[in-house]
N, C-alpha and C positions, 0 to 999 in steps of 0.2 A: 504494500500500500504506500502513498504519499502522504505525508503526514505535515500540517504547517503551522509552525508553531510559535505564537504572538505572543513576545514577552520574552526576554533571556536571563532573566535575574537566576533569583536560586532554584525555585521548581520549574521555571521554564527550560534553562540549561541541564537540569537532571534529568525531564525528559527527552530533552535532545537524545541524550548519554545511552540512556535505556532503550528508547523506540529505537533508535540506529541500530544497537548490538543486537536488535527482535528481525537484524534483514528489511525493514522498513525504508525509505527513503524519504528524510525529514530537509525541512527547507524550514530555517530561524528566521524570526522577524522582529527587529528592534529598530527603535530610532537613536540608541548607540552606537555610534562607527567604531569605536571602538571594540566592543562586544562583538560585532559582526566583525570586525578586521580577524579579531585573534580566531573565531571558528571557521572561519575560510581560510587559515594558518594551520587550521589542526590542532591548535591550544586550548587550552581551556581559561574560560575569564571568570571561573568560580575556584574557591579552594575547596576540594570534596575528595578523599580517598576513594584511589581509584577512576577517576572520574577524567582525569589527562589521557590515561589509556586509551578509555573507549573511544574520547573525539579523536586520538591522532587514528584509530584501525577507522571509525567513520568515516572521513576524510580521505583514509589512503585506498578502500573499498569505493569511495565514489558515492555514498550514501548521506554527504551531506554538503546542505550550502547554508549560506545567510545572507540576509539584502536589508537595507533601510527599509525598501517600499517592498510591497507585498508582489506589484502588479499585476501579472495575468497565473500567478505559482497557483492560485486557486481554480484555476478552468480543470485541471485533471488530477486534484485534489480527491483525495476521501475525504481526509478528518482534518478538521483545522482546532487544535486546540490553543483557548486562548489562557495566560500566567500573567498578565500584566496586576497590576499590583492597584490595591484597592485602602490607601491610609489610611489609618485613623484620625479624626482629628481630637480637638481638646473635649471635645464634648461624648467623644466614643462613635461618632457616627464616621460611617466608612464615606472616602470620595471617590464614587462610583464614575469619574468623570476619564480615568485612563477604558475602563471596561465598556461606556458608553460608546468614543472614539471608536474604538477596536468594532465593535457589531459596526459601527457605518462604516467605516472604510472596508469590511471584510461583506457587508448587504451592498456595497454597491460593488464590490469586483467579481460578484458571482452574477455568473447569465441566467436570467429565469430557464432557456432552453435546455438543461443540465440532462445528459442522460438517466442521470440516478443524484438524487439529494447530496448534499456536502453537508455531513456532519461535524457538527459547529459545537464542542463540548469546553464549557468554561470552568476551569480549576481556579480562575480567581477566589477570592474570598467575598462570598454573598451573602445577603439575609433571603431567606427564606419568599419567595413569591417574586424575584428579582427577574428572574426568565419570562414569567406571565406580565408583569406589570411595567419594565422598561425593555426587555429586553427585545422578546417577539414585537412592541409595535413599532421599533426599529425596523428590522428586518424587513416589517408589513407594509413601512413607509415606505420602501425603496422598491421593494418587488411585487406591492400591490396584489394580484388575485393568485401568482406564480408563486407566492412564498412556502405556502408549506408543501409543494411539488420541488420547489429548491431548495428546500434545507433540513436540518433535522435538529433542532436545538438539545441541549444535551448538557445535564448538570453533573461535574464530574470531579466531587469534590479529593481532594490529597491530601495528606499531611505527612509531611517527609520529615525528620531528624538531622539536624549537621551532624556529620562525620560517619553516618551509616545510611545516608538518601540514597546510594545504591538499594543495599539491601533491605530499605522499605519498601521502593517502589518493589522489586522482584516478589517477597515476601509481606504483604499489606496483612492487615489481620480479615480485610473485608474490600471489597470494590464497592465501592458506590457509583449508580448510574441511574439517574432518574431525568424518563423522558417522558413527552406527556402524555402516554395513553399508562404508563408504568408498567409498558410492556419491556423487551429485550431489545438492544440497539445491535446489530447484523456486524457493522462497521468496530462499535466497541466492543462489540464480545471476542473479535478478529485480531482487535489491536491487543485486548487483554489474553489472548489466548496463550496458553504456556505456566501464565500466572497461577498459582493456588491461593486463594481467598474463602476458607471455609466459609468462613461467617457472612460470604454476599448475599444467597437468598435474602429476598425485601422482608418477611415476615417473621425469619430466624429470629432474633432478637428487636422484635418490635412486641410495643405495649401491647397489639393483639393477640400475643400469646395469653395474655392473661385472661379476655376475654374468654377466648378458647375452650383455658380450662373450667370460665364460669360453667358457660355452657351447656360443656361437655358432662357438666358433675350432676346439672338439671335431666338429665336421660336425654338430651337434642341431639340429633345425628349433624357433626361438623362437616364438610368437604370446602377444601381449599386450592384458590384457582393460583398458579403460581407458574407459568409459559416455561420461565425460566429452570427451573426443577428438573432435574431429571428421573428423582424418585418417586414411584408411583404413592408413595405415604407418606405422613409427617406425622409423627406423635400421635400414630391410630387413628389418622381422617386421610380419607382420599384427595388427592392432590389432580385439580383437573386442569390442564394445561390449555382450553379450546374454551372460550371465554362465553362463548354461544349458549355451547353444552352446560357451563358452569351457573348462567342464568336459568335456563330450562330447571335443570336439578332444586337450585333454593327457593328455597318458600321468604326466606329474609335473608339480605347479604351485609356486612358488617364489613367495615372500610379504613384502610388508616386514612385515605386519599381520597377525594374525588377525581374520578377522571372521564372521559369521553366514553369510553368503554361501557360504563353503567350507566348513563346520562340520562337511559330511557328508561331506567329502571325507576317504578311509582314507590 
């Protein structure tokens, strides 16, 4: 896949690091000449064990560039993920104003004509409803009735450690990826692939398990819809993977999330 990735600071450049060494072919985007000089050098502009290695074999494999401007790197893009950086200010509220940028220069360099959507996944640091309420009507501005045939918006939260951000990103305790029907992203499961992340399933350690076991203690037969799964059980409830079949089946369905998927459900 091609992978472009907005922002080179500390989780931007460790993904550089890691999607390269996955065989990937990643293209950096900063408004640092600098930052971009030293990874089209093969060097690294972060201090991270380990992490000099991967960019010089990236580099010397041909699997990596970096540019000021984005320009046309997104026409045969898969994934564009965006790292730019979201501060605090004195009052605790984040300035969402580098990640705002980023969606419009990245909505207006994609063609509504796209053979297949460009997944657009933000590891910035957000508050919760940031993708619904600023960020899609970006997007919607510029590409109008083509948008969600050209993109796939994609929340793709990180948290990496200095001096072991390798072996976080390799070893995560969990992936997070929440897109908006909360189904499975085709493109991130690709990019994540290799990875082990026990703890990804969405309802593994959500407050719905407690639910659950209310439930389940009343005599009510549980069954839980989960695409992602690949076991046909969870803790003695059937796990139905076909969203259709999984309406048909409940008499009541219980939610951490709203999404499109149940919309129609009374």
């Amino acid at each position: 896949m091609k992978v472009v990735i907005f922002g080179l600071g500390y989780v931007g450049c460790t993904a550089v690091g890691c999607i390269t060494s996955q065989g990937h072919h990643v293209v950096g985007v900063d408004v640092s000449a600098a930052k971009v000089e030293a990874l089209n050098a093969g060097n690294s502009p972060i201090c991270e064990p380990g992490f000099g290695e991967l960019i010089a074999k990236a580099k010397t494999d041909g699997l990596l560039s970096a540019t000021v401007e984005v320009g046309d790197e997104l026409e045969d893009a898969d994934i564009a993920i965006v790292c730019v950086g979201a501060p605090s200010g004195v009052d605790g509220a984040h300035n969402m104003s580098y990640i705002a940028q980023v969606s419009r220069s990245t909505a207006a360099a994609v063609k509504s004509g796209r053979a297949k959507p460009l997944t657009v996944a933000y590891r910035s640091t957000m508050r919760p409803g940031t993708i619904e309420m600023m960020i899609a009507p970006i997007f919607r501005a510029t590409l109008g009735d083509a948008f969600e045939a050209a993109i796939e918006l994609v929340d793709n939260l990180e948290v990496l450690r200095e001096a072991t951000a390798i072996d976080d990103y390799f070893n995560p305790p969990k992936i997070v990826v929440g897109t908006k029907d909360g189904g499975p992203s085709a493109n991130m499961d690709a990019l994540h692939e290799g990875i082990d992340a026990p703890g990804s399933e969405n309802f593994r350690q959500s407050s719905i398990q407690g639910i659950m076991k209310r439930v389940k203690a009343k005599g009510i037969e549980v069954v839980i819809y989960e695409p992602a799964m690949a076991e046909d059980s969870f803790s003695g409830s059937k796990v139905i993977r076909n969203i259709n079949a999984f309406k048909q089946e409940c008499n009541v369905i219980v939610a951490n999330r709203m999404t499109d998927a149940i919309a129609d459900v009374a």
